[in-house]
Structure formats: C-alpha cells, structure tokens
C-alpha positions in Angstrom: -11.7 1.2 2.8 -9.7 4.4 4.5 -7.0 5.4 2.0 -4.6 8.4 1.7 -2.0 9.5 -1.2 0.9 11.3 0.6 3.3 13.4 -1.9 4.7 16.2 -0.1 8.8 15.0 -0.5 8.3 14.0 -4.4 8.0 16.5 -7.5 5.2 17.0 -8.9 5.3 17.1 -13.0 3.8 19.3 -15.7 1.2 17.0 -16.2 0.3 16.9 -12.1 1.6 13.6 -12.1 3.8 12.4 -9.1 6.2 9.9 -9.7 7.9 7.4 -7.2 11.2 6.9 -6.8 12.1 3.0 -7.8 12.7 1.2 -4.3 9.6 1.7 -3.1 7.7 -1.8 -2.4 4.4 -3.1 -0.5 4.1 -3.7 2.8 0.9 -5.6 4.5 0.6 -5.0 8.4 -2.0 -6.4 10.5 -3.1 -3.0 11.7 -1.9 0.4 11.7 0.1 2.2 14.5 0.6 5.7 14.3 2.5 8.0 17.0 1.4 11.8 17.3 4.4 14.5 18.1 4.1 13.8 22.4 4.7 9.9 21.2 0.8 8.9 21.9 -0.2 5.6 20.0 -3.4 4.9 18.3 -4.1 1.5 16.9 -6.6 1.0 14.1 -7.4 -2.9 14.0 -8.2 -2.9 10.5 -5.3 -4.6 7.8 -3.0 -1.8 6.0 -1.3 -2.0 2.8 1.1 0.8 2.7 3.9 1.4 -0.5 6.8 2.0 1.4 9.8 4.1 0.7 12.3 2.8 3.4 15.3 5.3 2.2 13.2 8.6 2.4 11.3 7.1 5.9 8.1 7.7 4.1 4.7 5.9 3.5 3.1 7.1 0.3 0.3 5.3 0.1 -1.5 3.9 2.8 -4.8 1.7 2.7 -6.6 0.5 5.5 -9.4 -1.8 5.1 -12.1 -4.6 6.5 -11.1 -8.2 6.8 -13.6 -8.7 4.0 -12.3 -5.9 2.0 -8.9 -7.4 2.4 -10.7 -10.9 1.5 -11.8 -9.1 -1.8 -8.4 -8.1 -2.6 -6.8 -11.4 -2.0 -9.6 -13.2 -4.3 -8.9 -10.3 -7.3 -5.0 -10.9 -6.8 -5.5 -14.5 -7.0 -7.9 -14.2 -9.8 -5.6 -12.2 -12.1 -2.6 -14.5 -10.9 -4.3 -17.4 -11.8 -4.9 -16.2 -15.4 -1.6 -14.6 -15.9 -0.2 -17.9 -15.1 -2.4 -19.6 -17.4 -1.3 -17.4 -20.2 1.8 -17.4 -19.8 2.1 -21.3 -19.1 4.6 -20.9 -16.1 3.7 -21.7 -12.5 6.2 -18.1 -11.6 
C-alpha cells in the first residue's frame, strides 16, 4: 500500500498531534487522478481511500492500494462489523 498524511492547512498541537476538522468523511475511488500545475494527468490504476475535507478542497489522507490489499480491508471491515453487530444485537 502507497499512503501519505497531508497537514499543511491544520494546526498542529503541543503534543504534535494534528486534529481534523469534523466534516471530513471517506471517499473510495477506483483509482487516483492527479493534475500537475501545466494541467497534465497521471492515472494510478490502483483503488484510493482518501478522508476528504470538501470545505477546505483538501485530501488529508490518501491511500492507495492492490485489489488484494483492498480485498484485505473489506474482509477486516466486515469482520469487525459482523462482531460489533453481534454484540450489540442490532443488524445497524
């Protein structure tokens, strides 16, 4: 997996710690497309989970991975998912 933590518009606390602002939310695309200053466009194939903070136009994090890295994922998610709903009795 390729990943990168972005934090140049946020603060940065005492403790080093950066913290988001509350809208942001995950995004899944089927690859990523990124656009250099003379608008040239490179494609990478592989999926990419990026956090997404619409109002500041700014990716934070951005993860791109395999098709069985993003297999792995899925099976975790649906692992914990599974058990939390278990635990809590609700299908939600």
């Amino acid at each position: 997996m390729d990943s990168a933590l972005y934090t140049k518009p946020y603060a940065v606390s005492e403790s080093a710690a950066v913290y988001l602002p509350g809208h942001v939310a995950w995004l899944v695309l089927p690859r990523y497309i990124s656009e250099d200053e003379h608008g040239t466009q490179t494609v990478d194939e592989r999926i990419t989970v990026v956090l997404r903070d619409e109002p500041g136009r700014f990716w934070p994090v951005i993860a791109k991975m395999s098709v069985g890295e993003a297999e792995s994922l899925h099976g975790e998610l649906g692992r914990i998912i599974a058990q939390r709903r278990a635990a809590d009795g609700s299908d939600g």
